[in-house]
VOGU-3710 file (C-alpha; in Angstrom, 3 decimals, decimal comma):
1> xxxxxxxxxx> -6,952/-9,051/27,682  -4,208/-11,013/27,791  -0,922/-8,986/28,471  1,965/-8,183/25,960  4,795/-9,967/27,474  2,907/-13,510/27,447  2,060/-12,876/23,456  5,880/-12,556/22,696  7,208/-15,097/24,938  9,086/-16,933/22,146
11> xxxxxxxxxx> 13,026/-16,949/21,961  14,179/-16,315/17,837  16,557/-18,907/16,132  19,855/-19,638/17,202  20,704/-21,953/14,708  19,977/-21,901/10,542  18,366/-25,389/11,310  15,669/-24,900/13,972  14,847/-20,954/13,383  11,641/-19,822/15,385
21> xxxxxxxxxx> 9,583/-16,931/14,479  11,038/-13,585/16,202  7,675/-13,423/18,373  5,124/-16,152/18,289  1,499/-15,151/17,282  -0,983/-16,759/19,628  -2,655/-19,939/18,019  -5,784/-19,269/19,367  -6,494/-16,373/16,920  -6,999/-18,947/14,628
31> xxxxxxxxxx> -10,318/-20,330/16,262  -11,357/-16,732/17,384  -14,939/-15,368/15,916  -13,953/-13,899/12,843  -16,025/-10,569/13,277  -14,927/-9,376/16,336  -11,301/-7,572/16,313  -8,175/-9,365/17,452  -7,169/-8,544/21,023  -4,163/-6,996/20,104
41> xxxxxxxxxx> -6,299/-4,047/18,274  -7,712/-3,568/21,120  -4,324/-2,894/23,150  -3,532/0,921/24,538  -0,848/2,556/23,513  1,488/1,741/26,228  0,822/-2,204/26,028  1,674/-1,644/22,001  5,131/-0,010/22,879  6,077/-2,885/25,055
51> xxxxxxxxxx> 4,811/-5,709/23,116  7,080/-3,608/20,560  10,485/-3,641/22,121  10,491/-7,437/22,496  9,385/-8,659/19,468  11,565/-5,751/17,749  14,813/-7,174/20,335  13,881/-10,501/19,213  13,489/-9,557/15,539  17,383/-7,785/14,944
61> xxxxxxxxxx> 18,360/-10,811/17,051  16,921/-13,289/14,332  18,220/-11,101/11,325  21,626/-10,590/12,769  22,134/-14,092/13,542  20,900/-15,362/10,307  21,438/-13,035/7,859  24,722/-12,599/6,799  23,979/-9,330/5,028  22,278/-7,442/8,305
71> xxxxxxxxxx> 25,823/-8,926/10,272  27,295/-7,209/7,891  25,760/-4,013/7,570  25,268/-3,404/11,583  29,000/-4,336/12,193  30,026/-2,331/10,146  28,274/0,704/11,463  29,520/-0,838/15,291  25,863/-1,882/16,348  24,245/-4,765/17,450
81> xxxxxxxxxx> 21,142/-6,304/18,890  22,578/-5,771/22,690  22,520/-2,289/21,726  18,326/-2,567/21,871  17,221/-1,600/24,913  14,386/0,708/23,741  12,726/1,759/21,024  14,381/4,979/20,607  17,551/2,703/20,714  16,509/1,974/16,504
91> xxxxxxxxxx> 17,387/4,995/15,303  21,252/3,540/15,971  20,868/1,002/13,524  21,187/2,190/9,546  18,549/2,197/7,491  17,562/-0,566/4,457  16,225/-0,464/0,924  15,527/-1,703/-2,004  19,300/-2,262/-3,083  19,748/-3,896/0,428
101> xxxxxxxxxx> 17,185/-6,561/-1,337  18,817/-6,774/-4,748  22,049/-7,321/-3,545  21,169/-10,336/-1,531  19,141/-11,258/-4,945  17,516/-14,472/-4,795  17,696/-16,169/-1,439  20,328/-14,482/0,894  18,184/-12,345/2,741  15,993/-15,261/4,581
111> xxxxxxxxxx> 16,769/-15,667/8,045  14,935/-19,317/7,404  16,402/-22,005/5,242  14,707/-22,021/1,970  13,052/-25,388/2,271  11,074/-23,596/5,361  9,579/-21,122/2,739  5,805/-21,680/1,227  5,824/-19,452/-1,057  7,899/-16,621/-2,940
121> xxxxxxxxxx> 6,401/-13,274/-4,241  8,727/-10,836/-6,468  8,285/-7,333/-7,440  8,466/-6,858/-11,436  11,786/-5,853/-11,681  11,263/-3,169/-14,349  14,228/-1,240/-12,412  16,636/-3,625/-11,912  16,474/-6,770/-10,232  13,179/-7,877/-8,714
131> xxxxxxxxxx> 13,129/-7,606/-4,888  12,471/-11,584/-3,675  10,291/-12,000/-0,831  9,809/-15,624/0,999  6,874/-16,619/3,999  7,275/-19,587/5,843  3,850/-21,079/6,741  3,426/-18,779/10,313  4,686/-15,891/7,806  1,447/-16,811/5,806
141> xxxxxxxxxx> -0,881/-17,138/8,495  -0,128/-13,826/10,447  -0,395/-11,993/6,684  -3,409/-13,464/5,594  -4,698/-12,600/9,948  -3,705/-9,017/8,891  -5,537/-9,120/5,664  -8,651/-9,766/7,535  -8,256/-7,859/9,519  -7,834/-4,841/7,400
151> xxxxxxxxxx> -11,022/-6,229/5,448  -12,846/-6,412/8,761  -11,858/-2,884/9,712  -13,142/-1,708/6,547  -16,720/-3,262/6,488  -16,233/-6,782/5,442  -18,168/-9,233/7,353  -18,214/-12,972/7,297  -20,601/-14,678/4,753  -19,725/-11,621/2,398
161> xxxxxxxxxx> -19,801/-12,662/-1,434  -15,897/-10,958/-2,187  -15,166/-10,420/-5,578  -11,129/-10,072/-6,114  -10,038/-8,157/-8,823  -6,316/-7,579/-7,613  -3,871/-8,951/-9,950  -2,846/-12,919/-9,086  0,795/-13,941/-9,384  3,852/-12,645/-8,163
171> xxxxxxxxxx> 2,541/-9,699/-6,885  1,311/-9,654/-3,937  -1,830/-7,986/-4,167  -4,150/-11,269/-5,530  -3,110/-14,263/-3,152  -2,597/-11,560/-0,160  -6,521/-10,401/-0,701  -7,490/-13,928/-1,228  -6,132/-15,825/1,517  -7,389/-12,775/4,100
181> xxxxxxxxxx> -10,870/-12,831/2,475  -10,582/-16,481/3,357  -9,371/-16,262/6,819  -12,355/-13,749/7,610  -14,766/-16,214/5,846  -16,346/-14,738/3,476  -16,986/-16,628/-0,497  -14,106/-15,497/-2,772  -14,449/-14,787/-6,724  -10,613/-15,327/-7,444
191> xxxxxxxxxx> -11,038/-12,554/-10,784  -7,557/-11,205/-11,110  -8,020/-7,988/-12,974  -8,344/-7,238/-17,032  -10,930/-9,074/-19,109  -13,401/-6,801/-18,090  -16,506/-7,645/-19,777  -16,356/-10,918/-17,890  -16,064/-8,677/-14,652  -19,267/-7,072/-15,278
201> xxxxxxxxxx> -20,480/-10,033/-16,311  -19,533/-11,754/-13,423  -20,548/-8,874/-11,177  -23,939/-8,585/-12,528  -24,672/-12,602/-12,000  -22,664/-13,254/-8,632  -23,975/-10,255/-6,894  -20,929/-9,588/-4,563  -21,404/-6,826/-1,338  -17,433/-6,483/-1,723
211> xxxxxxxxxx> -14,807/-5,137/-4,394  -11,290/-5,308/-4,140  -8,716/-3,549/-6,358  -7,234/-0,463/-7,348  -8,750/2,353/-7,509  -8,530/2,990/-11,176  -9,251/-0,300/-12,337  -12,912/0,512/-10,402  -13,018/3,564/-12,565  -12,654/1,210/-15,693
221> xxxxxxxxxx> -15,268/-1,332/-14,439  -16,922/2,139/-14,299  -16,974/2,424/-18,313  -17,774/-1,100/-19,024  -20,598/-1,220/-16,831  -21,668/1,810/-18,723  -20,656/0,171/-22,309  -23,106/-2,451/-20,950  -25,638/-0,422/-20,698  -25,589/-0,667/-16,422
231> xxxxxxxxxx> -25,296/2,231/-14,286  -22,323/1,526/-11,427  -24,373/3,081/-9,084  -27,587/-0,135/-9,392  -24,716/-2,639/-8,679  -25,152/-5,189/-5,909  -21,872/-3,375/-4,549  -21,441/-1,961/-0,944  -18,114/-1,690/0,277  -14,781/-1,515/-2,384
241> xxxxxxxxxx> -11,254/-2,125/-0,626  -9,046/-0,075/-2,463  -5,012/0,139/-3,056  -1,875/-0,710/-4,672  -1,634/3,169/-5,749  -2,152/6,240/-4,029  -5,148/8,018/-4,378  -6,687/11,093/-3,548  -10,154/12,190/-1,637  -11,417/13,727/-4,486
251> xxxxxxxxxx> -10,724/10,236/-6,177  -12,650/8,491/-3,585  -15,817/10,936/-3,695  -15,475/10,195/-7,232  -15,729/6,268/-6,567  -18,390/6,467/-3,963  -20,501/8,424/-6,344  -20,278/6,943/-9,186  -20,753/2,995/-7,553  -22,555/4,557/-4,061
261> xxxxxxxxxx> -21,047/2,317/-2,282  -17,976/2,856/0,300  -14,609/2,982/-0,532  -11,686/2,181/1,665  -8,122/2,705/1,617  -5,461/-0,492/2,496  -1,930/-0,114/2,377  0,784/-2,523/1,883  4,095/-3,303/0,290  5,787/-6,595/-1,260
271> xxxxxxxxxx> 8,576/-5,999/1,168  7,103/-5,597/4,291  4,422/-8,052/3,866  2,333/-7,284/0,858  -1,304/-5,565/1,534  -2,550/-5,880/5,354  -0,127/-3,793/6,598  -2,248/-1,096/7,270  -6,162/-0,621/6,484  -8,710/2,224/6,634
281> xxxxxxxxxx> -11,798/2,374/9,094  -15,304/2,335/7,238  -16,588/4,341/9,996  -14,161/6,944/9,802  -12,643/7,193/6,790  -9,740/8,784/8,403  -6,855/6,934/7,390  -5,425/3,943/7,736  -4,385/2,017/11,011  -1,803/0,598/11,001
291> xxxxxxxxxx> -1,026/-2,854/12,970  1,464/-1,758/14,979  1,845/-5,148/16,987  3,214/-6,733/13,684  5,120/-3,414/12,112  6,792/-0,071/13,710  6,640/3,113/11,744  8,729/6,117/11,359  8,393/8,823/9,557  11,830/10,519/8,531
301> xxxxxxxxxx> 13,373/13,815/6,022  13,727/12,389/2,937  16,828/14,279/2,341  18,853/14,185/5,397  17,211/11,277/6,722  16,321/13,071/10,244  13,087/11,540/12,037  10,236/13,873/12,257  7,719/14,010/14,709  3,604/12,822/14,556
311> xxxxxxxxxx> 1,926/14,551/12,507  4,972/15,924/9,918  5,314/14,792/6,280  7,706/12,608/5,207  9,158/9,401/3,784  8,002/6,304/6,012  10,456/3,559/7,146  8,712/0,044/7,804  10,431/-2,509/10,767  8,660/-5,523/10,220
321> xxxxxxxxxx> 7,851/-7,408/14,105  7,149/-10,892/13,564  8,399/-11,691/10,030  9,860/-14,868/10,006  11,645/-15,639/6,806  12,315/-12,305/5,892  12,730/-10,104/8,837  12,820/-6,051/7,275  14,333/-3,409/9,950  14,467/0,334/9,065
331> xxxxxxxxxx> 13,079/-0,293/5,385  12,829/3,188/3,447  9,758/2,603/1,826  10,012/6,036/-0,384  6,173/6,621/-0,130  5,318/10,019/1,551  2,439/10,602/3,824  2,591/11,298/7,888  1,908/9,655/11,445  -1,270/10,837/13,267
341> xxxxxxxxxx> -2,654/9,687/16,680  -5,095/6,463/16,454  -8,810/6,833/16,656  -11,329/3,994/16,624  -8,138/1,863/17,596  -6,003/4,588/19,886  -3,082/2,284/20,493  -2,254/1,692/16,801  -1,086/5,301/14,708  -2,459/5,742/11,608
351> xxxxxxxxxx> -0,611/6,829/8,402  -2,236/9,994/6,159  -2,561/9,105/2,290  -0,135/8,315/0,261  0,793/11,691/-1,637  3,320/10,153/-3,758  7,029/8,674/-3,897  10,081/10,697/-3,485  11,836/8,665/-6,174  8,607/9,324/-8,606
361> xxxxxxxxxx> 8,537/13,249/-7,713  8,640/14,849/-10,718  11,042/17,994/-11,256  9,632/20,294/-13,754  12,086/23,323/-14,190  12,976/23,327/-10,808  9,342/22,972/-9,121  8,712/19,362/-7,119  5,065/17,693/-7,946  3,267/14,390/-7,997
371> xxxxxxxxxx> 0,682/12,954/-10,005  -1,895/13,202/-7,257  -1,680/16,843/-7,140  -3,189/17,209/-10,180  -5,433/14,250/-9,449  -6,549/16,816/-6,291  -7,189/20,195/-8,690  -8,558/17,934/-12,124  -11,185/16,126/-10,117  -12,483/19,501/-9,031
381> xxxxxxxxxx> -13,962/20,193/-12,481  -17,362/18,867/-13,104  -16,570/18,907/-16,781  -13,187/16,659/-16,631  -12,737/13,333/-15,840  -10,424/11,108/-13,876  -8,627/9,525/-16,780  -5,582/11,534/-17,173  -1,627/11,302/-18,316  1,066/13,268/-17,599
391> xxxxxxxxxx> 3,627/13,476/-20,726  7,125/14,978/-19,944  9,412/16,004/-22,180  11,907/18,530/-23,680  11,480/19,796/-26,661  14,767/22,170/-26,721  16,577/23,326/-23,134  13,095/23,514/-20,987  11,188/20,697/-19,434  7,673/20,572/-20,526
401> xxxxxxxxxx> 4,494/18,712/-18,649  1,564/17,940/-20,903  -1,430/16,777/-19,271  -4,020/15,197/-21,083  -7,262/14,050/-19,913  -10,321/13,296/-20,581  -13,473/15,099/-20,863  -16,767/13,450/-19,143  -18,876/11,895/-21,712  -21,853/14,191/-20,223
411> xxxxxxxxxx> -20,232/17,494/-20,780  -19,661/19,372/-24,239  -16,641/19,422/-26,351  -16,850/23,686/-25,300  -17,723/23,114/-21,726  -14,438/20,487/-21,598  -11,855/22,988/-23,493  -12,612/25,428/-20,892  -12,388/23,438/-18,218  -8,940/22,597/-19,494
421> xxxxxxxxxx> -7,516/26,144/-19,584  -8,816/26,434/-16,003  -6,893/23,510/-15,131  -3,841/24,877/-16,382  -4,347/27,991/-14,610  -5,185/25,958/-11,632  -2,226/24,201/-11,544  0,036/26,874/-12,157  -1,275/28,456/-9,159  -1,266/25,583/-6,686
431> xxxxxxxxxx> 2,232/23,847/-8,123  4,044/26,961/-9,438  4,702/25,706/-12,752  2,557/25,967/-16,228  1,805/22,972/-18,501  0,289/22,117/-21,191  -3,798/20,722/-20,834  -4,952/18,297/-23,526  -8,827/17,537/-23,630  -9,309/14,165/-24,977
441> xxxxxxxxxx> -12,236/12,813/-26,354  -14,079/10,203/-23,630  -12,126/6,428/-23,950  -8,834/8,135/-25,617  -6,554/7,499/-22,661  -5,317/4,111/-21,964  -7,296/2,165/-18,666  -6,334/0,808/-15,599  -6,221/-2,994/-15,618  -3,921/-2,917/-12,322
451> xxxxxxxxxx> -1,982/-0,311/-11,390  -2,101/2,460/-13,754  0,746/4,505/-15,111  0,200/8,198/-14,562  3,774/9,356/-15,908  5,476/8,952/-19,181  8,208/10,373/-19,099  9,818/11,321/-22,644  12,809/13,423/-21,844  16,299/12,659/-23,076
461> xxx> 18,403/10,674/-20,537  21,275/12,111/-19,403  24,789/10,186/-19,878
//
């Protein structure tokens, strides 16, 4: 194995014309067999941590000296890459978000001049302006490494017919599948998501082992296999790579059920890199690793902002390692979950499930939930299925939730009403707060054709 210090031996830029990636990712990767795992996964713990501190010196070097905005923002709070000398050392510097982003909105956050960017991604910008994010060719390579990597780790194997249902575009999740698919050789069907008749179609004729896309578009491909007369489960698929939204283990017995195949979780964000950042074991099912030679997690209060230790929930903050044109340090990433120990690869951690955002927590008369909590306590009820909204609103002074879902096609109108008043007595007992529960009639509720939205939120704004 070869040892940390000679796979970071590169210096970062020192001028805007000549910038170098913070660490250097070894070129022979690219002509390694793609089904056995990268020697870096293979690292302990200890060679992780140091391979860590110098690409993470060499990384606030390169933003600091090229970024005008991180200058700013660390001189301000009197910090700067000499204060590095271990990892603990980070939690000096302050943290980063999405307004970090916006304010630097379009370009002024690459440490790279723009002609040295490939490509450019960009969130939707539904909430403001869209966050910009740039690669530079080794930016590309290393993500669509990772992406393989992830695919690899979750059952993928080389020669595999892949069919790619992620959305193309801006967002990351299409391209960031494809080229990764790609790098781990394997045949690509470049789908996109919607038109799903032609996905069946396409599904039925192509015979793929391999899915990827969310995991409620899958549940739609569910219905119009079954409009087509097809049962999910007598598909030629094996393995389904699954993210883009957080989702529960009741929603993946669900999946694997209803396709029997396997379903794995990946995890990724435009900002950080896109999907690859971390993916799930097929073995183990136990979460997903994440590549800690590329990206260092914490885990921190939401509130106060105070680190907490492995194996605590909390918000998790993303420092990118080896970014190039876009170098992210302490980036609040406002999805909750935890840090646990690694298994099948000890020296990377792996991060629990997503149980939500703390800036999509929903505060209903004074009680905190998400929309995977009632994900968790619906999908325990044979007779309901896992189409659902949540509708918020207030009708006079109170907040009320009403959730409507879906009975299964299977069960009786009877059957389903009861099974919704022992959701709502469910719920009030796990969350603390009562709601509404709406049985809809099978196909009612709108479908997934990317990521899904679980909330609508109908309450008067305030101002």
């Amino acid at each position: 194995m070869a040892s940390p210090s000679r796979a970071a031996d590169s210096s970062p830029a020192t001028a805007p014309e000549t910038p170098s990636r913070p660490a250097e990712v070894d070129p022979e990767s690219t002509r390694r067999d793609p089904a056995s795992p990268d020697p870096e996964e293979l690292y302990s713990r200890a060679e992780i941590e140091e391979l860590q501190l110098t690409r993470l010196q060499q990384t606030v070097r390169h933003a600091y000296e090229n970024v005008p905005a991180y200058r700013a923002l660390y001189d301000a709070h009197g910090v700067g890459p000499d204060d590095l000398q271990s990892l603990e050392d980070l939690a000096k510097f302050p943290f980063t978000d999405k307004e970090f982003l916006r304010a630097a909105y379009p370009f002024e956050a690459f440490a790279v001049p723009r002609e040295q960017i490939r490509r450019l991604h960009a969130s939707s910008g539904t909430t403001g302006l869209p966050t910009v994010v740039g690669y530079t060719d080794e930016d590309l390579d290393t993500w669509a490494t990772l992406l393989a990597r992830c695919l690899r780790h979750s059952g993928v194997r080389p020669g595999d017919l892949v069919h790619n249902a992620y959305g193309y575009g801006l967002f990351t999740g299409g391209l960031g599948a494809h080229y990764g698919a790609e790098k781990l050789q394997t045949t690509v069907v470049p789908m996109s998501g919607g038109q799903s008749e032609k996905q069946v179609q396409l599904i039925r004729d192509f015979r793929p082992r391999v899915i990827l896309c969310t995991p409620t578009y899958l549940l739609t491909l569910a219905d119009a296999f079954r409009d087509a007369g097809i049962d999910p489960a007598e598909t030629s698929l094996e393995v389904a790579v699954l993210g883009a939204e957080p989702w529960t283990e009741q929603m993946r017995e669900e999946i694997e059920r209803t396709f029997a195949l396997r379903a794995c979780d990946i995890y990724g964000l435009s900002e950080v890199m896109g999907p690859g950042v971390a993916g799930e074991s097929a073995a183990r099912q136990d979460g997903s690793t994440i590549w800690e030679d590329h990206f260092l997690p914490e885990i921190i209060d939401p509130l106060d902002e105070h680190p907490l230790s492995t194996g605590e929930d909390g918000e998790l903050v993303f420092t990118t390692l080896t970014k190039q044109a876009l170098p992210i340090i302490r980036y609040r990433t406002h999805d909750l979950t935890r840090l646990q120990p690694g298994t099948d690869r000890p020296g990377h951690r792996r991060m629990g499930r997503i149980t939500g955002r703390s800036d999509d927590m929903i505060i209903l008369r004074g009680v905190n939930l998400f929309p995977s909590q009632i994900e968790e306590i619906a999908l325990e009820l044979e007779a309901l299925s896992p189409h659902f909204q949540l509708r918020l609103s207030r009708p006079e002074t109170m907040d009320r939730m009403t959730v409507r879902i879906e009975r299964r096609p299977e069960t009786a109108a009877e059957a389903a009403a009861a099974a919704g008043v022992e959701l709502a007595r469910r719920i009030k007992v796990s969350v603390g707060s009562s709601c509404e529960v709406c049985v809809e009639e099978p196909g009612t509720l709108a479908r997934s054709s990317g990521k899904l939205r679980r909330i609508h939120d109908q309450r008067p704004r305030s101002g």
